[in-house]
C-alpha positions in Angstrom: 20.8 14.6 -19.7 18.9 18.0 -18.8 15.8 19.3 -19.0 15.1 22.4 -21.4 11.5 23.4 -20.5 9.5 23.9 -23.8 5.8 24.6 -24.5 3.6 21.7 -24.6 2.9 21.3 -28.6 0.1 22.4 -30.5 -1.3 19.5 -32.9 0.0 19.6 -36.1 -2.8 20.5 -39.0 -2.0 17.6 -40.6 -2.3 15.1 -37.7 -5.7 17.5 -36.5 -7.0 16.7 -40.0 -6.5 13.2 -40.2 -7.5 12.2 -36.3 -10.5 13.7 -36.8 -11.9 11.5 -39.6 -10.6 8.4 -38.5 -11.9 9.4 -35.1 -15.7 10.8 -35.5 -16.6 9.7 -32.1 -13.2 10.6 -30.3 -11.5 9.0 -28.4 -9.7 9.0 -24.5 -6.4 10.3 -25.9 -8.2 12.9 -28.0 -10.7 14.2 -25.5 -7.5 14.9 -22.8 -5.9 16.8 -25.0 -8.9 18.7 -26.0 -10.3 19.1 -22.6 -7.2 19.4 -20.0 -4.3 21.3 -22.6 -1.0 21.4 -21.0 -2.2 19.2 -17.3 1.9 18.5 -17.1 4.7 21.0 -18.2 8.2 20.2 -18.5 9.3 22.9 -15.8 7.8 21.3 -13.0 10.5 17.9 -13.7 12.8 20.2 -13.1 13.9 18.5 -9.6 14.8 15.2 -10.9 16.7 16.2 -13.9 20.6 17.1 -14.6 21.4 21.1 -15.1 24.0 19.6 -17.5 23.9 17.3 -20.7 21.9 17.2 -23.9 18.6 18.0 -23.7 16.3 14.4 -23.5 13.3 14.0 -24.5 10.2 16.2 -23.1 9.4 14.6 -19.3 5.9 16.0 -19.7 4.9 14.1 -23.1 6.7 10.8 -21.4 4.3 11.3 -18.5 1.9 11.8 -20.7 2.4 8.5 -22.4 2.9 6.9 -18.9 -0.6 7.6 -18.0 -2.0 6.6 -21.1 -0.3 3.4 -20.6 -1.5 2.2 -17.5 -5.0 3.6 -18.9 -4.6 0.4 -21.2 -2.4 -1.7 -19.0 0.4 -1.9 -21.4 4.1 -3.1 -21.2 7.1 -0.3 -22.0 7.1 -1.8 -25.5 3.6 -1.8 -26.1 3.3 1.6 -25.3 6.4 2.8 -27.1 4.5 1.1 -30.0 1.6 3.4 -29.9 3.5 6.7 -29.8 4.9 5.7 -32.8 1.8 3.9 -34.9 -1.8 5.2 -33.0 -3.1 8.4 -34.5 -4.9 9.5 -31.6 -1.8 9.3 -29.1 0.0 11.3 -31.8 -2.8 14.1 -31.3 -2.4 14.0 -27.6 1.0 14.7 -28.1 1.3 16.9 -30.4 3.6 14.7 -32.6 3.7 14.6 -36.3 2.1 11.6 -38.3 5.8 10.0 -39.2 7.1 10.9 -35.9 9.2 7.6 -34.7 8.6 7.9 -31.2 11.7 6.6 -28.7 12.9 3.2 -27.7 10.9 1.5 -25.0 14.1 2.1 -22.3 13.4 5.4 -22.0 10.0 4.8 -20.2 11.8 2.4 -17.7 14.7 5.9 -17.3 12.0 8.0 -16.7 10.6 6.3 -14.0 14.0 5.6 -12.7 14.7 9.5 -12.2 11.4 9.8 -10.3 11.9 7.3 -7.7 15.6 8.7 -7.5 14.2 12.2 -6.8 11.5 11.0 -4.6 8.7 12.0 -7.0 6.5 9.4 -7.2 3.0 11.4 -7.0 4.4 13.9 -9.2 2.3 13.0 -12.0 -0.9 12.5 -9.5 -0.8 16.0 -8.2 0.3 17.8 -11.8 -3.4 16.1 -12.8 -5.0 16.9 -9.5 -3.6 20.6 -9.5 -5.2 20.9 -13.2 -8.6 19.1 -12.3 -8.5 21.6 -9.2 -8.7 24.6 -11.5 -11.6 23.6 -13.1 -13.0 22.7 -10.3 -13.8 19.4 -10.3 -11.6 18.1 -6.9 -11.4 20.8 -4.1 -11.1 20.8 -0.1 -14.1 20.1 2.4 -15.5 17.4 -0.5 -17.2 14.2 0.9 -14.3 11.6 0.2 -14.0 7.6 1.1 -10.8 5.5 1.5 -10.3 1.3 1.7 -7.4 -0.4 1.2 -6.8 -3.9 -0.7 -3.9 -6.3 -1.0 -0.7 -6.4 -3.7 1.1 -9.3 -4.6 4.8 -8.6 -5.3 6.1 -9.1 -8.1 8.1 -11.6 -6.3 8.0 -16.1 -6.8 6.3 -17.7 -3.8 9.4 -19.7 -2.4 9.4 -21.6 1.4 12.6 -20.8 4.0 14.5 -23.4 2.5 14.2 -21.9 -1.7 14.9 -18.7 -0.1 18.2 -19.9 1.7 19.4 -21.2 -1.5 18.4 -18.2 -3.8 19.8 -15.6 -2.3 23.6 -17.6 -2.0 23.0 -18.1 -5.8 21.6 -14.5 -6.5 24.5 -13.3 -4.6 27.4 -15.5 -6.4 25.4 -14.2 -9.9 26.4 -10.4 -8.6 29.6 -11.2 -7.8 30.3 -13.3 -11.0 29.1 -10.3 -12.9 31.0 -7.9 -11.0 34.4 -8.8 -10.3 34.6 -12.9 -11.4 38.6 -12.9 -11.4 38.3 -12.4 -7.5 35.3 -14.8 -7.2 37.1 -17.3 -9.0 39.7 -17.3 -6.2 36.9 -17.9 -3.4 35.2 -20.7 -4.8 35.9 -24.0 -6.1 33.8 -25.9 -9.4 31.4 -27.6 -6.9 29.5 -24.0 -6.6 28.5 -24.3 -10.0 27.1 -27.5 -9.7 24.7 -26.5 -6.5 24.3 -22.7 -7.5 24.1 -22.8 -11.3 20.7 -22.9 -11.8 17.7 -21.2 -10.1 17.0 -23.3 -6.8 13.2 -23.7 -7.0 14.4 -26.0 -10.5 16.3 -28.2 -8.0 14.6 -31.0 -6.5 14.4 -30.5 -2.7 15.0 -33.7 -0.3 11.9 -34.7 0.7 13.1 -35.7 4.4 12.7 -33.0 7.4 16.5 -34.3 8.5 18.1 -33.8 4.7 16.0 -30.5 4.1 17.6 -29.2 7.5 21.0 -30.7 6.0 20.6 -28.9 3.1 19.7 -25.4 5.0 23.0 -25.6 7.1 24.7 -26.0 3.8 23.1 -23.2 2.4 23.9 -21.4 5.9 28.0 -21.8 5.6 27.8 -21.0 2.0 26.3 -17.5 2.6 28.6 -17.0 5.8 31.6 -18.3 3.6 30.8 -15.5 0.9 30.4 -12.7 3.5 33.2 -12.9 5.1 35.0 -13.2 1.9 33.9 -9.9 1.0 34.6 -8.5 3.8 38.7 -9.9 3.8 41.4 -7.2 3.9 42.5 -8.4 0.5 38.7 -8.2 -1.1 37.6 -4.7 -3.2 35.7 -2.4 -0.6 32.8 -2.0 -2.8 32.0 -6.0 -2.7 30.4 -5.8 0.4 28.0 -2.8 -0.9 26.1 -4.7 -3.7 23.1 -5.0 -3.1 22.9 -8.7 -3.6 25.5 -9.4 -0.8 23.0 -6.6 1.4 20.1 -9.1 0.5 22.4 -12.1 1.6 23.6 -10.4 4.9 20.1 -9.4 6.2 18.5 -12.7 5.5 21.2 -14.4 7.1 21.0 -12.7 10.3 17.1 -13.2 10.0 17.9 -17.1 9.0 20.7 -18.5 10.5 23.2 -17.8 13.5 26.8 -19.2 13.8 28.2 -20.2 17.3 31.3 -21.8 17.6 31.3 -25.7 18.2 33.1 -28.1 20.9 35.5 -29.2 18.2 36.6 -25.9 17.7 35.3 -25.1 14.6 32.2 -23.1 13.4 28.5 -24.6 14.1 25.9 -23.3 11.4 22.1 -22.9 13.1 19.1 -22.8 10.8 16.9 -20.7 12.8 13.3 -22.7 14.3 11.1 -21.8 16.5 13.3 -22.3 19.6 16.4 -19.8 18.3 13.4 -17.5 17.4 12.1 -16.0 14.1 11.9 -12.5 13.3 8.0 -11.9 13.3 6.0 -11.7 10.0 5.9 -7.8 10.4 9.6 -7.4 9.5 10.8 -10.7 8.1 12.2 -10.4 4.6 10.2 -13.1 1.7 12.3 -12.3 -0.9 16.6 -11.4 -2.0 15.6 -9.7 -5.1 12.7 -7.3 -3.2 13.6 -6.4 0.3 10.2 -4.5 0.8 7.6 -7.4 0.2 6.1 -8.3 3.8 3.8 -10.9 4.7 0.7 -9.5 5.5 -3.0 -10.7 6.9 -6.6 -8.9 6.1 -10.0 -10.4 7.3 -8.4 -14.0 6.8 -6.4 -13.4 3.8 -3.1 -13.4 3.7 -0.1 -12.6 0.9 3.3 -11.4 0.2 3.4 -8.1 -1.0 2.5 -4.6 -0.1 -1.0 -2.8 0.5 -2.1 0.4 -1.7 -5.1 2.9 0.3 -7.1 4.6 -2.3 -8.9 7.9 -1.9 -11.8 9.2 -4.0 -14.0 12.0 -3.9 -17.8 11.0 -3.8 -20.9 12.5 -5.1 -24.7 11.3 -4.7 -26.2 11.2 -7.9 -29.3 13.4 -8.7 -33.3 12.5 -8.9 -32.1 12.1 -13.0 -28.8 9.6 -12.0 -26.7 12.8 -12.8 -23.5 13.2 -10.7 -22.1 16.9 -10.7 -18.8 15.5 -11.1 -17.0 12.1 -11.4 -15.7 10.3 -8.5 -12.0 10.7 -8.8 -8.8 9.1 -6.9 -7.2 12.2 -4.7 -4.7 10.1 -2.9 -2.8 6.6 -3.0 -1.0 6.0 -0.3 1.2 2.2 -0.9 2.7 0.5 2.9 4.5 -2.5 3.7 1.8 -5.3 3.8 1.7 -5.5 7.8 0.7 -1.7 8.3 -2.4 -1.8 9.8 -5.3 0.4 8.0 -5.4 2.6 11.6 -1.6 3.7 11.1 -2.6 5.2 7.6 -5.6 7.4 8.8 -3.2 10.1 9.6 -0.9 10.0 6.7 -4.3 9.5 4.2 -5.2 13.1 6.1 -1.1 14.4 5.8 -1.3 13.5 2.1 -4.6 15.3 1.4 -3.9 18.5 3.0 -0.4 18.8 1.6 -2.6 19.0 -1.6 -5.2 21.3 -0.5 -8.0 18.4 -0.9 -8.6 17.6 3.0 -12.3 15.9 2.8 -14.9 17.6 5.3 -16.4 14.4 5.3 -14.5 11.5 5.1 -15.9 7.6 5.2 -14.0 4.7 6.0 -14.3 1.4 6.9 -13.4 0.3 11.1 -10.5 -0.6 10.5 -9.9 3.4 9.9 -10.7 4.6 13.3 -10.5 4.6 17.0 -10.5 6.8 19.6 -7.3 9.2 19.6 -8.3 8.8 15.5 -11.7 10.5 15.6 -10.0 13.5 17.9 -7.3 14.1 15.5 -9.8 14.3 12.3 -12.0 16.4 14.0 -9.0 19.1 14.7 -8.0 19.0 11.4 -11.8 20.1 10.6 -12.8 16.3 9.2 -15.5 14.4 10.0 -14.3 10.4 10.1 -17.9 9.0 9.0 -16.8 5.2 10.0 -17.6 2.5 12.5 -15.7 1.9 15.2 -14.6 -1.7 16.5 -17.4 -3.4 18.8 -16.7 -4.2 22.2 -15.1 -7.9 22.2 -14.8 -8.0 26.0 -16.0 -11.2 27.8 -19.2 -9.7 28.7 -19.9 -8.4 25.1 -20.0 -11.7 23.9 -21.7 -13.5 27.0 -24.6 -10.8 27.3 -23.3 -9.5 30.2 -22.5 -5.9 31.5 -19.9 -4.1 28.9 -18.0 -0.6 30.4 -20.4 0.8 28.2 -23.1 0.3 30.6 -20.9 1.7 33.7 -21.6 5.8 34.7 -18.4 7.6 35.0 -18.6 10.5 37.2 -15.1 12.5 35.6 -15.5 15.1 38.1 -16.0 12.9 41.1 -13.3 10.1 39.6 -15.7 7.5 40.6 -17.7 4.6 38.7 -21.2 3.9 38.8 -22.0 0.3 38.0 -25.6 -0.8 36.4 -26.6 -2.2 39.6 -26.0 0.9 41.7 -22.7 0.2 43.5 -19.9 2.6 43.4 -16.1 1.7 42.2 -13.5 1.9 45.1 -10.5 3.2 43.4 -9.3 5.3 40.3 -5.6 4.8 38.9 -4.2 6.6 36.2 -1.8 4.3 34.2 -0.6 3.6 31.2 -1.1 0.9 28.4 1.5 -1.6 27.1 2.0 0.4 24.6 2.3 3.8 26.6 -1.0 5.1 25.9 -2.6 7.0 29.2 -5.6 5.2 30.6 -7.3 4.3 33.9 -7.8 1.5 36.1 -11.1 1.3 37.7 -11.3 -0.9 40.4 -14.4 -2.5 42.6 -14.2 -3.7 45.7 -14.3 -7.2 46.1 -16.6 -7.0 49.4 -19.2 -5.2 47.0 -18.7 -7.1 43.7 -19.3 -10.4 45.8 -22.9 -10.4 47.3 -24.0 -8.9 43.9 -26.8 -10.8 42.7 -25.4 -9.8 38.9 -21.8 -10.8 39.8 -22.5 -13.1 36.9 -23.0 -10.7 34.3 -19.9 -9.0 35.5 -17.0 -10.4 36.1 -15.6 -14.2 36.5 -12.7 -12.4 39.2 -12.6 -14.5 42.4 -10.0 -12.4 44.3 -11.2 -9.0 43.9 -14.0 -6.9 42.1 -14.7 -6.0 38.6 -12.1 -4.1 37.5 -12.3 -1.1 34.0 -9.9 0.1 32.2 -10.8 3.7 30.5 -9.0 5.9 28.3 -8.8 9.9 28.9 -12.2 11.6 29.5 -12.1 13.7 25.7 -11.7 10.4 24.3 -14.4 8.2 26.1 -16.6 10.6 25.3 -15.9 10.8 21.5 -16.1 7.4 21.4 -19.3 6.7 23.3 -20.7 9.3 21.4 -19.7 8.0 17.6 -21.2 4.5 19.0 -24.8 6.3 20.0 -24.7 7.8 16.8 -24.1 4.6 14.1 -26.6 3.2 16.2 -29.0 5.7 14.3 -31.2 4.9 10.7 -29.6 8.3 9.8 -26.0 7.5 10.3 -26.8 4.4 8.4 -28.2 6.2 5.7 -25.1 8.6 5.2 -22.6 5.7 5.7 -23.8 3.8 2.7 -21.9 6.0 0.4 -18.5 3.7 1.6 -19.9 1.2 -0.3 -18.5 2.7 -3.6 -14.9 2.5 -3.1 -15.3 -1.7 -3.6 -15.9 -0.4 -7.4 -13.3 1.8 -7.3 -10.8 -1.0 -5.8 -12.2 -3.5 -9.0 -11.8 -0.8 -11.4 -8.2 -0.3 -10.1 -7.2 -4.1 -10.1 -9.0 -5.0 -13.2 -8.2 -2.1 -15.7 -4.4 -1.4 -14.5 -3.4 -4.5 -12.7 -2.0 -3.0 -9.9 -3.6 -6.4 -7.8 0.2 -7.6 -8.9 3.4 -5.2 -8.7 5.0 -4.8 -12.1 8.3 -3.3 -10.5 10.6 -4.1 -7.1 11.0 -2.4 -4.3 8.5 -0.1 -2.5 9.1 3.2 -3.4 8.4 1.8 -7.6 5.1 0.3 -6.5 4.3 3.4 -4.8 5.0 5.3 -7.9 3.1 2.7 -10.1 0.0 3.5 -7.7 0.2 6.8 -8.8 0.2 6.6 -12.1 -2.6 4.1 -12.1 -4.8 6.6 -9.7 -3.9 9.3 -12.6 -5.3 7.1 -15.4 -8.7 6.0 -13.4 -9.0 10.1 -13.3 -8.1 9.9 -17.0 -11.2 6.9 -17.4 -13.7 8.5 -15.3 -13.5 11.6 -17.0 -13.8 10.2 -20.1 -16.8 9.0 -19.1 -18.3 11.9 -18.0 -17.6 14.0 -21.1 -19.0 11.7 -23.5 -22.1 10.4 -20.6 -21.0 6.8 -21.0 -21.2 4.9 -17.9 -18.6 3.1 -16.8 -18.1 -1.1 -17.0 -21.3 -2.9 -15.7 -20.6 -5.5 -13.4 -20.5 -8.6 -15.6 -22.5 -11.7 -14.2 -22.1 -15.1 -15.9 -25.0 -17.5 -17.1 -24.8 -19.5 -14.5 -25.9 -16.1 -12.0 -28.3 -15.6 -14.2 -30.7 -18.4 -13.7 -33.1 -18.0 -11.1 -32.7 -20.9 -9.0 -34.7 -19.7 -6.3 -37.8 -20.1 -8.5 
């Protein structure tokens, strides 16, 4: 299949004439085709298309219909549906009133050859690039990014389920793909164990049998892997991607050693053979990106999305010049911390010509090194950093904060008036280059504060600093959040939560609908293109968005 770039279709009269009486009052579909024209053209699909083959159906009306879909939150089928029986996605389309449409499938196709080409924001930016020429999204705009949670779209299962599972989604490849040969590896008592899914099978209930059970499940897995890895076994077997699943949960769950009586002892890994840590260990043999991951006490099994909006103030008449719209998704492994994706967020935004001049995150956002690098880049990271959770901060004692560093001199004053003895560069565990400030423990010890600052017996109070540039920035950006002003201009984070709710509620991106990591990322893109779609809906037709619903109960007034 190829792609033969054709003009995006005008309306038929027919389908004009009848839209617009049974739609008075418009409609989303309508008012996008009437407003943005041709936002998506068949040319720029180009990449992730054939040269060769029939020509397929137009990539630009199937994203098109993509967006509407996730604008409703609609399965393939359901959406398929509408291009064939809603007038007004026929008008958006440019599609005749008895136009049949296409088969669900070729939804799922389309966003196969996306992934495959890498070109999961392609439908983001074709919006973005169009709302950029009539001016609605543009660089050095006041932007604001948070991140939230995203279940995969994965069954909750414990060590043991997962054991078990992958041996039986592994013999269900190999069944399918070459069953004469798996015949010849395994006996009828597989079917009996592996026949079924595993979280239908009624675990033991003892620790001992449940640890029975795992080693079984341990020389079963080995058993097949080395099967399909014998000289007389097809090469390919070993490639599926269900005996890949099966191999790297194996070397994360179990070990093999060989035993006194000669033969082969199976280990089911515990705490004393050592886990892999959450950051990397695998939850799931049918989705080998879904990571356990931990936010402000929550934790899950999925990934995490970081959405990026632009953000106006309203006016004195509740007029905004513009609707807040997404600019950039950016969807990690769940364990990335919100810090690693401050750069990329930026890297994403320029690449797009939308770097913010302004740009308001929460603390989890910044640091340091973080604030430099924004600042370079000509952005100004309007966010919080971390408090101090030294010893002292929480005691009421005296922080580093409170300590005079003389850069020049390389020499520590102390809020009692002592000086520091020594100055070592160093580095952290991590590499970073910092400095060890050391007192000496002949002045630190007849201090009458000695309390306040240090429990050390042995020696002195000792600070670690990190380089001049970025002490300063950072006792700086704490000075200034100190402020009513900074206060004032920080308030506008508070939006994104909406944002987040909108995104969760109206697409249902709070659960994946696909596997794998690089089709939730592309799911996150479309769903950031059909917010845009929403919000500027909205602001055509002056109708504010969804009002937070309360419920009767909230609405009594207990207090009184």
């Amino acid at each position: 299949m190829c792609v033969q770039p054709r003009p995006w279709p005008e309306v038929p009269a027919g389908t004009a004439a009848v839209v617009r009486r049974a739609f008075p009052k418009g409609a989303l579909a309508i008012r996008v085709r009437d407003e943005l024209g041709e936002w998506c053209a068949d040319a720029q699909f180009a990449g992730v298309y054939g040269v060769r083959g029939a020509p397929g159906i137009s990539p630009a009306q199937l994203a098109v219909v993509s967006v509407l879909q996730f604008a409703e939150d609609m399965t393939d089928r359901q959406a398929a549906g509408a291009v064939r029986g809603r007038l007004d996605w026929k008008y958006c389309l440019g599609l005749e009133l008895g136009d049949a449409g296409f088969d669900f499938s070729v939804l799922s196709e389309f966003r196969g050859r996306l992934v495959a080409g890498s070109a999961e924001s392609l439908l983001l930016d074709a919006l973005l690039a169009r709302l950029g020429e009539l001016g609605l999204v543009r660089a050095g705009m006041r932007q604001r990014t948070d991140s939230t949670h995203v279940l995969g779209r994965i069954r909750a299962v414990n060590r043991l389920e997962l054991a078990g599972e992958t041996v039986r989604a592994a013999l269900e490849a190999l069944a399918a793909a070459a069953p004469d040969w798996l015949a010849g590896v395994i006996d009828a008592s597989w079917q009996r164990v592996y026949g079924q899914q595993i979280d239908d099978l009624r675990l033991p209930a003892g620790k001992a049998a449940r640890a029975e059970l795992a080693v079984q499940y341990g020389r079963d897995g080995y058993h097949l892997l080395r099967a399909t890895r014998a000289p007389g076994a097809p090469g390919w077997l070993a490639a599926l991607p269900a005996v890949q699943a099966l191999r790297r949960i194996w070397i994360q769950q179990f070990y093999a050693q060989d035993a006194r009586d000669g033969g082969e002892e199976v280990i089911w890994r515990g705490d004393e053979q050592g886990l892999p840590p959450g950051r990397i260990r695998l939850a799931s043999c049918y989705d080998l990106d879904v990571r356990y991951g931990e936010k402000r006490g929550l934790g899950w099994t999925g990934y995490k999305v970081h959405l990026s909006e632009t953000c106006h103030q309203p006016d004195a008449d509740g007029r905004r010049p513009a609707p807040n719209l997404i600019t950039s998704t950016g969807t990690t492994l769940a364990p990335v911390t919100d810090a690693e994706m401050t750069g990329p967020v930026h890297d994403a935004l320029d690449a797009r010509g939308l770097l913010p001049g302004e740009h308001a995150m929460d603390a989890g956002y910044a640091s340091g090194e973080l604030l430099l690098a924004a600042r370079a880049r000509g952005v100004t990271l309007l966010t919080p950093l971390q408090a101090d959770n030294s010893p002292q901060a929480r005691n009421g004692g005296y922080t580093a904060a409170m300590f005079a560093v003389d850069w020049d001199a390389r020499q520590v004053t102390c809020p009692q008036g002592a000086v520091s003895g020594s100055w070592s560069p160093s580095r952290t565990s991590t590499g970073k280059p910092a400095i060890v400030v050391q007192f000496a423990k002949g002045t630190c010890q007849p201090c009458p504060a000695r309390a306040r600052c240090t429990t050390a017996t042995r020696r002195g109070r000792s600070l670690g600093l990190q380089p001049r540039e970025i002490h300063e920035a950072i006792t700086a950006a704490r000075a200034e959040q100190d402020t009513a002003t900074w206060r004032h201009r920080y308030q506008i984070r508070a939006g994104v939560e909406g944002t987040i709710a909108q995104a969760t509620h109206v697409t249902g991106i709070r659960r994946a609908r696909y596997l794998g990591l690089p089709r939730t990322r592309l799911e996150h893109n479309i769903a950031a293109a059909a917010l845009n779609m929403i919000r500027l809906y909205a602001w055509w037709t002056g109708r504010p968005l969804d009002r937070t619903r309360t419920t009767h109960l909230q609405r009594l007034d207990l207090a009184a």
